[in-house]
C-alpha positions in Angstrom: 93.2 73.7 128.3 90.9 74.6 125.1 88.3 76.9 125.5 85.3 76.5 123.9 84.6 80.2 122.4 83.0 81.9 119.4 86.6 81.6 117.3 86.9 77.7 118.3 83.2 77.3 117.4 83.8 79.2 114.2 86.4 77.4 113.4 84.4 73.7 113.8 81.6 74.7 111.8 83.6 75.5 108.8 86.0 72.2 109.7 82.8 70.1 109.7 81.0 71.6 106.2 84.4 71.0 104.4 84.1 67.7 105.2 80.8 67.7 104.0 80.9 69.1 101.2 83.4 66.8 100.1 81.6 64.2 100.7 78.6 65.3 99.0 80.4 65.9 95.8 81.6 62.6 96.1 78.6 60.9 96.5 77.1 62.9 93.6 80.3 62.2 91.3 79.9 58.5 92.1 76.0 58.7 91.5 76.8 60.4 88.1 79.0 57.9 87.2 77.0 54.8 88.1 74.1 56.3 86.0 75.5 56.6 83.3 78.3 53.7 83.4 76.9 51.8 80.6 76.9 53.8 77.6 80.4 54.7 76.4 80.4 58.6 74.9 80.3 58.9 71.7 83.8 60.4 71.2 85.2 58.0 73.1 83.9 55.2 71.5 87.2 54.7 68.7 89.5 54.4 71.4 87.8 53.1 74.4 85.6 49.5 74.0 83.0 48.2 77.0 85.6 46.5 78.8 88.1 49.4 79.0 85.2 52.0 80.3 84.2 49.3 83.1 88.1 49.4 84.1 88.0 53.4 84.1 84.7 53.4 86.0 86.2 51.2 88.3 89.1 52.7 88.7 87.5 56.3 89.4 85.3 54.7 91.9 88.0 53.2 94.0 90.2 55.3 93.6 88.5 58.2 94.9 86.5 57.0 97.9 89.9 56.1 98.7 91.2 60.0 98.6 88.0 60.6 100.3 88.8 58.6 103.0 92.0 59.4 103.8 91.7 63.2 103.2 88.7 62.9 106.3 91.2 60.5 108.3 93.7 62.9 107.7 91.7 65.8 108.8 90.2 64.2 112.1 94.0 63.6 113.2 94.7 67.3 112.9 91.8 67.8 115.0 92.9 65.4 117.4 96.9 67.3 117.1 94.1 70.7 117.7 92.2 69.8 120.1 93.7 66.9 122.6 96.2 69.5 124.1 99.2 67.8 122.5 100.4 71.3 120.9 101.1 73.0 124.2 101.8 70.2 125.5 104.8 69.6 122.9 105.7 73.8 122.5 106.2 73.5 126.6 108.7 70.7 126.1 110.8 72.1 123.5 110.1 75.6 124.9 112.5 73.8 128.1 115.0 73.8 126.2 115.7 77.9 126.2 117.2 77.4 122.0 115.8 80.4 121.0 112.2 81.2 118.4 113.6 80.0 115.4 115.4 76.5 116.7 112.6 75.6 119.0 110.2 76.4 115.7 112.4 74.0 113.8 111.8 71.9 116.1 108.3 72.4 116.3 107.2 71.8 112.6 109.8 69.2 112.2 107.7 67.8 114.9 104.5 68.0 113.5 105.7 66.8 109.9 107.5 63.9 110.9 103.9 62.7 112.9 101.8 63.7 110.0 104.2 61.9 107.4 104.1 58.7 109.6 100.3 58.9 109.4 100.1 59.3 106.0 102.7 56.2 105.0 100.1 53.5 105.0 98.0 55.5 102.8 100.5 56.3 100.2 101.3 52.3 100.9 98.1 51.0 100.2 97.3 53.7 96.9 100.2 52.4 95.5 101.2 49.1 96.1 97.4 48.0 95.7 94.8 50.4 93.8 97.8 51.2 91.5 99.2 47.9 90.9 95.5 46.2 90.7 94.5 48.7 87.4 98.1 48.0 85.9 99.7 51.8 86.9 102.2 50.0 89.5 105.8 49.4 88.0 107.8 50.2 91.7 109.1 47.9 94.2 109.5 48.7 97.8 112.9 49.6 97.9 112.2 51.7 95.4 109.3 53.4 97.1 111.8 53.9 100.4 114.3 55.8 98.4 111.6 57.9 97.0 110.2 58.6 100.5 113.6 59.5 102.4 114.7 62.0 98.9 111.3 63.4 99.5 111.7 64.0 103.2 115.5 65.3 103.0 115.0 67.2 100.4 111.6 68.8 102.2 113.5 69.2 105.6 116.6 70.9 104.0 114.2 73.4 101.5 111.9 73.8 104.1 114.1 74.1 107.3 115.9 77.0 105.5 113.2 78.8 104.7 111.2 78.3 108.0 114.5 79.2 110.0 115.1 82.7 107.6 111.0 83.5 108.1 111.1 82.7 111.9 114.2 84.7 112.3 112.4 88.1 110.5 109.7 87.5 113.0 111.9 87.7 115.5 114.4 90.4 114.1 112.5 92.0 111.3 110.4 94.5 112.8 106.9 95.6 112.2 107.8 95.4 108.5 109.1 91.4 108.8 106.0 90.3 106.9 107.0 92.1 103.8 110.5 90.7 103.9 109.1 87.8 104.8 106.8 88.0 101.4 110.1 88.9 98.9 111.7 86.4 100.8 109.1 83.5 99.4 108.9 85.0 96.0 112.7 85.1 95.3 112.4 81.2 97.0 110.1 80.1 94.4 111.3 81.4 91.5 114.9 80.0 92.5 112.8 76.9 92.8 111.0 77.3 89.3 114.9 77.3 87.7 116.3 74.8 90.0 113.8 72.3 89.3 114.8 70.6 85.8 118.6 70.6 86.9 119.1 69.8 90.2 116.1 68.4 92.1 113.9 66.1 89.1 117.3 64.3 88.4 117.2 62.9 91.7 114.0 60.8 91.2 114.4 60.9 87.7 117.0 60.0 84.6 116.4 62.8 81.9 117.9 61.8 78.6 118.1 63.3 74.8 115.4 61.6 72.8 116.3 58.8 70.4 114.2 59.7 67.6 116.0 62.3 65.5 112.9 62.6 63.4 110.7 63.7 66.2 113.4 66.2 67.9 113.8 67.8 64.4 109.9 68.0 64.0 109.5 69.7 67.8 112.5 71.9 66.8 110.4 73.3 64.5 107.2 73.6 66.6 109.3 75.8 68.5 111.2 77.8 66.1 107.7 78.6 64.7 106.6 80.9 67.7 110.6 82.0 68.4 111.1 80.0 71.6 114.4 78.7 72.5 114.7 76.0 75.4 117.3 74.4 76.2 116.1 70.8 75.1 113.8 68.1 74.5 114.4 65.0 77.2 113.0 61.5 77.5 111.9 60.6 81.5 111.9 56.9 82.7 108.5 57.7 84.2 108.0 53.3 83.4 110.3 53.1 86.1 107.5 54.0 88.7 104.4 53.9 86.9 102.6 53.3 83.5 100.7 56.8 83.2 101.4 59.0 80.7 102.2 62.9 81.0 104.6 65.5 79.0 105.3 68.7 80.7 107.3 72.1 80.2 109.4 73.1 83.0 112.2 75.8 84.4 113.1 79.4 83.5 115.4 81.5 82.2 118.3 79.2 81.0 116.4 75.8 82.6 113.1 76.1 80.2 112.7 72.4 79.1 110.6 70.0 77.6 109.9 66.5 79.0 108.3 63.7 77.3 107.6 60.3 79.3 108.8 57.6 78.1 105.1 56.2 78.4 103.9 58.7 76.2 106.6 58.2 73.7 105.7 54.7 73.5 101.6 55.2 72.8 101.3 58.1 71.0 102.2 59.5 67.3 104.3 62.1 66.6 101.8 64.3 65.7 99.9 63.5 69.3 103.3 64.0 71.0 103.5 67.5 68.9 99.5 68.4 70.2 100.3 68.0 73.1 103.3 69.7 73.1 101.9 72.9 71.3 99.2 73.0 74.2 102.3 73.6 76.7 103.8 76.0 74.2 100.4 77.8 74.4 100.4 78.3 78.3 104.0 79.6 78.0 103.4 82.1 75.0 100.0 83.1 77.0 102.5 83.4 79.8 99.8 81.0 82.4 102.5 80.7 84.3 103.4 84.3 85.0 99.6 85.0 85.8 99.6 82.3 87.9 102.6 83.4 89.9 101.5 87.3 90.2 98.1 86.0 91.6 100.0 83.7 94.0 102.4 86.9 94.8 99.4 89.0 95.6 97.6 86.7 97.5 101.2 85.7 99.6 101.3 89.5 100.3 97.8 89.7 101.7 98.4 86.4 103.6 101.6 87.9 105.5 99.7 91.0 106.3 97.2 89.3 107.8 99.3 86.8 109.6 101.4 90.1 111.2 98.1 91.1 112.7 97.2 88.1 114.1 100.2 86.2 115.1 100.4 88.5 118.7 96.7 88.1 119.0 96.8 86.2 122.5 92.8 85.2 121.9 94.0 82.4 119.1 96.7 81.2 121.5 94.3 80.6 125.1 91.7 79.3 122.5 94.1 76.0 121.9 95.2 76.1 125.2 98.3 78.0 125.0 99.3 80.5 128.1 101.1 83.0 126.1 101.6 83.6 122.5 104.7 81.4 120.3 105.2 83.3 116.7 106.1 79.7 115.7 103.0 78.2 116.7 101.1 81.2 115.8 102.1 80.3 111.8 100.5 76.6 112.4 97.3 77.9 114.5 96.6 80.8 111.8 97.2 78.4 108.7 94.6 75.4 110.6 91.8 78.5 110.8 92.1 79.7 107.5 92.5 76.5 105.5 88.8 75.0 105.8 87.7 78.5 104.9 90.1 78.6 101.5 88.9 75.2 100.0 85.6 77.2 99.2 87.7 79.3 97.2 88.5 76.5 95.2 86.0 76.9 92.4 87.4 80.2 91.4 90.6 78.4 91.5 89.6 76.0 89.5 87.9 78.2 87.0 91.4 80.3 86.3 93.2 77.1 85.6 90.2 75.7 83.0 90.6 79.0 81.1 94.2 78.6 80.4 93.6 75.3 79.5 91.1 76.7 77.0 93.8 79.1 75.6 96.5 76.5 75.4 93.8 74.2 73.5 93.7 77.1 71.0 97.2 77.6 70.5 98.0 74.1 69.8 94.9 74.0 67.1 96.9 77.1 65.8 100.0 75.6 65.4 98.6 72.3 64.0 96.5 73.8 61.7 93.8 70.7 62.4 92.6 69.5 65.3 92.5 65.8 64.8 96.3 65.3 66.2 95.2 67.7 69.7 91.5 65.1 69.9 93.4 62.3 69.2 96.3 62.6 72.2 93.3 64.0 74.6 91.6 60.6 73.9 94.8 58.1 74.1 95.7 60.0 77.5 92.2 59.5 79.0 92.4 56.1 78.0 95.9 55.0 79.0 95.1 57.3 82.0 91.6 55.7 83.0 90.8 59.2 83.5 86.9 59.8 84.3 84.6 60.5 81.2 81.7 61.1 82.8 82.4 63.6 86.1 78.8 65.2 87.3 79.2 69.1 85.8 79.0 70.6 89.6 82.0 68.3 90.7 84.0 69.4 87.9 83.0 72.9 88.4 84.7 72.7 92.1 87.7 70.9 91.4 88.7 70.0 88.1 91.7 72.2 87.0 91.1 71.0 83.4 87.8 71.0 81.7 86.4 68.1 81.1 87.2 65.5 78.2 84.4 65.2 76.9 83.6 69.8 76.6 87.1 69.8 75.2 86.5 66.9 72.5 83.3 68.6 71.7 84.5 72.3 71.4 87.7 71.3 69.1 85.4 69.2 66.5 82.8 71.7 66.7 86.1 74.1 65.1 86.6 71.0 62.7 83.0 71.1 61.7 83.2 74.7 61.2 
């Protein structure tokens, strides 16, 4: 049975203001938005006419009171999962079955992330197959989305189930140092990840092929011979094949570094756009972004296993949700529900490290193209082709935007033109 105690109670209030914060900075996103809907920005206004900014408002609208509702949908079935008694209810029945900690915690999650995909389905459903396909993103079919889904779900129950069943087994065998095992454990997993990536898991959902524009492969050959990096190629992605957005990325390590271009970029953007863009990735890889990124995530991992080796014996967290004695494998989903609503109020400093790379990478691209008109340009078509928001309020940007927004970016890189 749940007790109602100072942990649960702590736990609820911090539940309930995530959810209300995020709806507050919805509302005053929205609010922003609507105010100012009428008047396209000024730097906007050579690629984006009255028509086209009602389409992106639109789209921004919809689109994200649909995220908000199913992100608090989502959240009041894990309360439910918390709080009806279905957890010990479900560790008792698989505890029955005397398979040993690390099968019955297979068992467990696979459990819990087989319900929470099936509750998620009609979501993923309906943003696609309607609020995608009604502002033109859509390009899928249904079978299509099915062998997307099952890839997804295999290849998360095969990556996943190994390394749950190797963590799960240093609980049980590791000792009181398992949590630092347990921490090299992830890190060597995600760099194998980082390098397995390009070659083995993107081809799955995707074809990757050698561009077939010589001209433009010579001219990004020399982007990169400029700053001494050597990858081992340039590939076209049928992104068309699912949707209509445009993106270009850098991706692997080691001997997988690559460059992908989609094919929906390479159809609406210039070569010098495609190169812009292009030299902003270079940036974040010659500012090495990605190596801060992961020694932050390495440091924070560390501090996370520490504190989940303290707590996961801690019997208080266990009677709390109703359970009689303490499960390490249901200790790793109790700890993760109490510390999540407390970590997306971390997200601003989050958010702040990633707009700051950004800024860098914005730099080095107007370094290596000596101008920024080709860097304003591809900003402006991909906010356009994108129906990305213009006009986000400054405080919900502040919390989540990973990117600075458009318009502080337009304005900073023709301030250096003006210069």
């Amino acid at each position: 049975m749940i007790q109602w105690n100072f942990l649960l109670l702590s736990f609820l209030v911090f539940f309930f203001l995530r959810s209300g914060a995020q709806i507050f900075l919805h509302r005053l996103n929205i609010s922003f938005l609507r105010q100012r809907g009428n008047k396209i920005p000024e730097v906007f206004q050579e690629v984006v006419d009255q028509e086209k900014f009602k389409k992106i408002s639109a789209y921004t609208v919809e689109s994200s009171e649909f995220n908000l509702f199913a992100s608090l949908l989502g959240q009041g079935f894990l309360l439910v999962i918390l709080l009806s008694g279905f957890l010990p209810w479900l560790a008792k029945g698989i505890g029955q079955s005397h398979w040993g900690t690390v099968t019955e915690g297979l068992v467990f999650f696979a459990a819990l992330a087989g319900l929470t995909h099936l509750f998620q389905i009609p979501f993923d459903l309906y943003d696609t197959f309607v609020i995608e396909e009604r502002y033109g993103f859509n390009t899928m079919n249904f079978r299509a989305w099915i062998l997307d889904l099952t890839k997804s779900v295999l290849i998360s129950a095969l990556l996943g189930g190994l390394l749950l069943g190797v963590l799960l087994g240093l609980v049980v065998y590791g000792g009181s140092l398992w949590w630092l095992w347990a921490w090299v454990l992830l890190g060597f997993f995600q760099l194998l990840l980082l390098w397995l990536f390009p070659v083995v898991i993107a081809p799955l959902f995707n074809k990757f092929e050698p561009l077939q524009n010589p001209q433009l492969e010579h001219r990004i050959e020399g982007l990169m011979g400029k700053v001494g990096l050597r990858l081992r190629g340039v590939f076209r992605m049928d992104a068309s094949k699912r949707s209509r957005h445009t993106n270009a990325y850098f991706t692997g390590i080691g001997k997988t570094k690559r460059i992908v271009l989609f094919d929906t970029l390479l159809g609406s953007h210039t070569e010098d756009e495609i190169l812009a863009v292009l030299a902003h990735e270079i940036g974040h890889w010659k500012k090495k972004h990605l190596l801060k990124q992961l020694l932050i995530l390495e440091i924070l991992s560390l501090a996370g296993f520490y504190l989940v080796s303290r707590l996961l014996n801690w019997t208080f967290i266990y009677s709390t949700f109703g359970f009689e004695a303490a499960i390490p494998y249901v200790g790793f989903f109790l700890i993760e529900c109490l510390v999540s609503p407390l970590g997306y109020f971390v997200q601003p400093l989050e958010s702040a490290f990633s707009r700051r790379f950004e800024w860098e990478a914005d730099d080095y691209s107007l370094g290596l193209m000596g101008t920024p008109e080709p860097i304003c340009g591809a900003l402006k078509r991909l906010a356009s082709d994108n129906l990305s928001n213009l006009l986000p309020h400054p405080v919900y940007a502040w919390f989540y935007y990973s990117h600075p927004p458009l318009i502080d970016r337009l304005s900073r890189l023709q301030e250096v033109k003006t210069s």
